[in-house]
N, C-alpha and C positions, 0 to 999 in steps of 0.2 A: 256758618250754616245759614241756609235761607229760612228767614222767620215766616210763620206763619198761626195763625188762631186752633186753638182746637176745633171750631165750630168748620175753619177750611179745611182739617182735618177728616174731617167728620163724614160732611159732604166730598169728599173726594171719594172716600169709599163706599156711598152709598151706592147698592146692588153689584160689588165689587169687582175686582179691579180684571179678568177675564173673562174671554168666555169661547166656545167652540163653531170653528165654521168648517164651511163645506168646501173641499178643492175640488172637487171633481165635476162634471157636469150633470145636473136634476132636473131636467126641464121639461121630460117626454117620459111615456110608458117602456120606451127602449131602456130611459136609464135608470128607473126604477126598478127593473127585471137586472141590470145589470149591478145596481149597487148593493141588491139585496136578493131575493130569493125568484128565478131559480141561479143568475147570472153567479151569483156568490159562493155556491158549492166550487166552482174551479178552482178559485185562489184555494179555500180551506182544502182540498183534495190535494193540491201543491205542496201545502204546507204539512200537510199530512204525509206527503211523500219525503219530503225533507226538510226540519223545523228553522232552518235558516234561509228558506225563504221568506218568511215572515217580515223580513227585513226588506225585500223585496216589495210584497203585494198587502203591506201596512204599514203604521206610520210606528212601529216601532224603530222604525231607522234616524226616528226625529224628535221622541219620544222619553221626556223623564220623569220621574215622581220624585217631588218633593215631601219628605215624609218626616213628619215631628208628631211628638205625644205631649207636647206643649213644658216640657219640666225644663227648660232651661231658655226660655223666650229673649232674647236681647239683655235691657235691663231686667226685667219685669221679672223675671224667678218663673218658680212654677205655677204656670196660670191654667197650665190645664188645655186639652186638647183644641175645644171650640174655642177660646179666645185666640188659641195663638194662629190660627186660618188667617186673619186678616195678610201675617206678617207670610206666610207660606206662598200666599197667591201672590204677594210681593215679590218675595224670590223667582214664583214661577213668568211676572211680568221682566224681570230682568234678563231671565233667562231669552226672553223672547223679542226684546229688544238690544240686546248687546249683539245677541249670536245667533236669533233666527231658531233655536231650539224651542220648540211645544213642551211645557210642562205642566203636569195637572198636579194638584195638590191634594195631598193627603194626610189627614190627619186623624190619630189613631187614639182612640180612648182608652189605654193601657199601659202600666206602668212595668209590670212582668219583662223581662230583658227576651225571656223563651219564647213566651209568645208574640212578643214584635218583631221576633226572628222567622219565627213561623210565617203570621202575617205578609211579611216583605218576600219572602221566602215562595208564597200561596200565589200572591198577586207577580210578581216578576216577569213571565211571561210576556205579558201587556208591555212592557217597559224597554227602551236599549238603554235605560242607565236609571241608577237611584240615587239621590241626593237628600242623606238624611242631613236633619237641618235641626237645630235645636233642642237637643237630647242631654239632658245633664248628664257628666261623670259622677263616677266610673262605667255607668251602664252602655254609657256609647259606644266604649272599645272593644267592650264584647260584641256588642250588636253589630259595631261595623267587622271584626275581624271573622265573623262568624259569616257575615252574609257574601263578604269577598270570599270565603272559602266555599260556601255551599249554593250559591248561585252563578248563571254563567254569563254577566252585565256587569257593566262596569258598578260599584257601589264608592261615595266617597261622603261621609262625613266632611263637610264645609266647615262647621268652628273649629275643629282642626286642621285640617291642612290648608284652607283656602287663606290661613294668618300666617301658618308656617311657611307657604309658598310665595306671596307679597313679600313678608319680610326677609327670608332669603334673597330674593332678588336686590332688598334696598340694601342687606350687610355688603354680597358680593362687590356692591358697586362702593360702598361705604369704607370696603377694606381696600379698592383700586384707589381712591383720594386719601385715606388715611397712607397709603405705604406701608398699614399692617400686616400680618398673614394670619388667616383662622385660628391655626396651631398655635400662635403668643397669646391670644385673647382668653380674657376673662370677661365672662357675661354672667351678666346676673339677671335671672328672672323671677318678676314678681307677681304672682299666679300660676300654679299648680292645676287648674283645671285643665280640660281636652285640647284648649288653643297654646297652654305654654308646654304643655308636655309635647305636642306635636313639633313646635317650633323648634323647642330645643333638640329633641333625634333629628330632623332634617338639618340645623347646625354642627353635628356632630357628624351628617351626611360630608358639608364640606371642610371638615376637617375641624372643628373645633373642638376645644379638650378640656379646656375648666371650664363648668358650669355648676352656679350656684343657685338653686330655685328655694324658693320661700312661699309659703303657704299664710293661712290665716295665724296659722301658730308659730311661725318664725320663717328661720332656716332650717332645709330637709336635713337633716345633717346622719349618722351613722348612728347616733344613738338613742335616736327616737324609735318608739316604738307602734304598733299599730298602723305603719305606713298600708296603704293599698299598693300595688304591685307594682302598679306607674310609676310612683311618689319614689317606691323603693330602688328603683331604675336610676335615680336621681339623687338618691340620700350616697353622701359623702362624708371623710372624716374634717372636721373641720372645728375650727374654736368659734366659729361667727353662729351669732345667732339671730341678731335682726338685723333689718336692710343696712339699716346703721352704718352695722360690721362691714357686711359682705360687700356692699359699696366702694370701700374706699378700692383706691389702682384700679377701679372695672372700667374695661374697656368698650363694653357696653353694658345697657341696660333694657331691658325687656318689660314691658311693664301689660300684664292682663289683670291689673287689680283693683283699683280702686283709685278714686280722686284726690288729690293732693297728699299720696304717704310720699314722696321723693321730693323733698326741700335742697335749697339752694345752696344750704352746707353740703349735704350729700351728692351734689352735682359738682361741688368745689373739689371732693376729697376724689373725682375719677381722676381716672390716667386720661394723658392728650390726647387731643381728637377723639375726643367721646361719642360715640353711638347712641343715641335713646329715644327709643321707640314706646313711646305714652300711649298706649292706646286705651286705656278706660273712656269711656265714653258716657253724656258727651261731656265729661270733666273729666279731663287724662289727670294720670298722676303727678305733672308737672306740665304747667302751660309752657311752650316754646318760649316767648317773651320772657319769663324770670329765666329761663334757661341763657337765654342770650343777654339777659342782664349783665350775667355773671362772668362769661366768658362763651369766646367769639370763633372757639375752635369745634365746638362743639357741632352735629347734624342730628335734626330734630326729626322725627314723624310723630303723626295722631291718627286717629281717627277719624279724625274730620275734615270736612271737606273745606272751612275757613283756612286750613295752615297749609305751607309745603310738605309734601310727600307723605299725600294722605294713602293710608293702609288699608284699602277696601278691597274687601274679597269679589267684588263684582270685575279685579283684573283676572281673576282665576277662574272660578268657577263655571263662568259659561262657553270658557272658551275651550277649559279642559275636557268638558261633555260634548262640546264642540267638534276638537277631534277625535274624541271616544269615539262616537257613534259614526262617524265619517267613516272608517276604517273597522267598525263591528269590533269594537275592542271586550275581552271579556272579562277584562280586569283594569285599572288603577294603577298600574306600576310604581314603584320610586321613582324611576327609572322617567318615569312621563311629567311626573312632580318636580324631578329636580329640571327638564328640559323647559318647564312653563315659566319656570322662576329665572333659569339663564336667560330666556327668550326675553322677558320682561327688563330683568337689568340690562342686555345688550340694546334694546328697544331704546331706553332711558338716554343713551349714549347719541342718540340720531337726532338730528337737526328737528326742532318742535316744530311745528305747523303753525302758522299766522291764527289759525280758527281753534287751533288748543288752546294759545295765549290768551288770547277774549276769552274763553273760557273758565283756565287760570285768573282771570284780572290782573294781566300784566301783557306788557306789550313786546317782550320778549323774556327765554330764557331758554337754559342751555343746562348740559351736564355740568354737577356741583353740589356742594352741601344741600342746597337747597331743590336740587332738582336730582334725585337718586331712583326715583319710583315712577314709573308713567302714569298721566293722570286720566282716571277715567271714562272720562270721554272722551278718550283718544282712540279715533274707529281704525289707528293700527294697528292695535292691540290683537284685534281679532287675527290679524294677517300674520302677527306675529307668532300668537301663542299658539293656536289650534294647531298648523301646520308642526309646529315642534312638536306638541303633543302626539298627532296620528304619526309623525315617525316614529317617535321614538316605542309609542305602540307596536308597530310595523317592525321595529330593528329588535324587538323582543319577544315577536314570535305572540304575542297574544291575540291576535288581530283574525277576525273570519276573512278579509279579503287576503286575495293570494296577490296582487301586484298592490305598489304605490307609489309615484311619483311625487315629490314635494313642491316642485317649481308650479306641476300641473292643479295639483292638490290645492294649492296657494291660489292660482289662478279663478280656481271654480269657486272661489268664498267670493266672489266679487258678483254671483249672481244673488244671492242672498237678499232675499228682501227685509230691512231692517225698520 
């Protein structure tokens, strides 16, 4: 990771980090009549006539909210609505330099699940997509399952699925070098919140069958009690109780938890070709290095951008709203989730580019243990992912537009200003 001072910190976000400009032309009394009153009744009478022009004659066509109430901020826990803005308007800068998507940030002083339903729910309109961002469990899965159903915009919870979709794409390509298949594997994951519950139903999307997840209180197992609904999704009959146990013959491991619980006996006792994905941040649960101390058959991710096959949600996330809103999608599909995650591992498979390597700090590399995930800054990314996504929008019938081309579709991302 690139070092830096708090105090560069500091000063980087002073008077922060967006802000709103003008596309169109201001320069005369012609276009002040047209931008505003009286020129401005036609679009709204348009839209008035039929509310999907709006997408048309507004930038709701380019438009998303980033929306957090601050209770689950990165590390940082619950800090509460106004601190966590800093990290919002971050999201909304990513968004707009990966993928050319506008998003304004929003951050909601409310902890009530009903009324950020409401809220999100009020405000929509304004929006062609929502991106809630930092919401602790169990409140998130309400709020998102509830806003995908009662709103007509795409809505996606990011610590969920934008971990689940990276890491899908690094297993698929993980189990083409292991010679495994989904169905034999045994994964263990450790963390129980919105990112390991998500991970593991989209692993179970491509086929995979034992999964053992562990919370702060062990293993989920069938006879614990007081599970949340998620947890219970997850609890199995099982004699294992901590990672210890559940460890030993796993063919992967998942790690959303905490820094250093997965020691180097416990990385001795997996099955070959180990899978493990450290992502605690920024001290995963097992540094790559004692990983590879021990043995040489293993494939490592973090979170971080110092090691191979870092797991950052900015491969997903702006590319998935990306081609949401290309194609006026009204929903989120699986469907589009699992097509962003093959795109990315198929992506992984293609000759790197001289200018990723510099990147990377290496002067070449290629599909492998060490290279399973696209890195990102990789500007293919975009060409790769969005285009899969508005198909696969498109092949599912969620979509306001009535044609789409993918070759042409692909084509037009090249006017993008980045």
């Amino acid at each position: 990771m690139a070092k830096y001072t708090k105090e560069e910190a500091l000063n980087y976000h002073i008077g922060g980090k967006i802000s709103v400009e003008v596309k169109t032309p201001f320069e005369s009394s012609k276009d002040l009549t047209l931008a505003y009153s009286p020129g401005v009744a036609e679009p709204c009478k348009e839209i008035d006539g039929n509310a999907d022009l709006a997408y048309k004659y507004t930038n709701k066509s380019n438009l998303v909210a980033v929306i957090s109430n601050g209770t689950a901020v990165l590390g940082l826990g619950d800090i509460g609505a106004q601190a966590s803005k800093p990290v919002m308007e971050g999201k909304a800068v990513l968004f707009k330099k990966f993928a050319g998507v506008d998003a304004f940030d929003i951050e909601i002083d409310e902890k009530d699940p009903n009324k950020i339903i409401e809220i999100c729910k009020a405000i929509s309109p304004t929006f062609g997509g929502i991106n809630l961002e930092d919401i602790k469990a169990p409140e998130c899965f309400e709020i998102e399952k509830r806003l995908k159903a009662e709103t007509n915009i795409p809505v996606m919870h990011d610590d969920q699925h934008g971990t689940a979709i990276i890491t899908t794409a690094g297993l698929i390509n993980a189990l083409e070098i292991s010679g495994k298949k989904a169905s034999d594997l045994k994964v263990v994951v450790s963390g129980s919140g919105a990112a390991g519950i998500a991970c593991a139903k989209m692993y179970q999307q491509i086929g995979v069958k034992n999964i053992i997840m562990l919370d702060s209180k062990g293993v989920i197992h069938s006879g614990r009690e007081n599970l949340s609904p998620e947890k219970a999704y997850f609890a199995i009959d099982t004699d294992a109780r901590t990672l210890e146990d559940a460890i030993k013959d796993a063919d992967m491991f998942l790690g959303l938890s905490k820094g250093g619980v997965l020691t180097k006996d416990m990385v001795k006792s997996m099955a070959s070709n180990p899978i493990i994905f450290a992502l605690a941040n920024p001290v995963p649960e097992i540094y790559p290095e004692d990983v590879h101390s021990i043995r040489d058959d293993a494939m490592v991710g973090t979170g971080r951008s110092d090691y191979p096959n870092q797991v950052n949600n900015v491969l997903g996330f702006p590319y998935i709203f990306r081609g949401a809103l290309d194609v006026q999608a009204k929903f989120i599909t699986e469907e589009m989730k699992m097509a962003a995650a093959k795109a990315l591992a198929d992506l992984a498979k293609e000759p790197v580019p001289a200018d990723v390597c510099e990147k990377m700090g290496v002067d070449k590399i290629s599909f492998g243990k060490d290279y399973i995930i696209p890195n990102p800054f990789d500007k293919r990314v975009l060409f790769a992912v969005a285009p899969a996504v508005a198909k696969a929008a498109f092949d599912a019938g969620v979509t306001r537009v009535k044609e789409f081309d993918e070759n042409s579709y692909r084509d037009s991302l090249k006017n993008i200003k980045l």
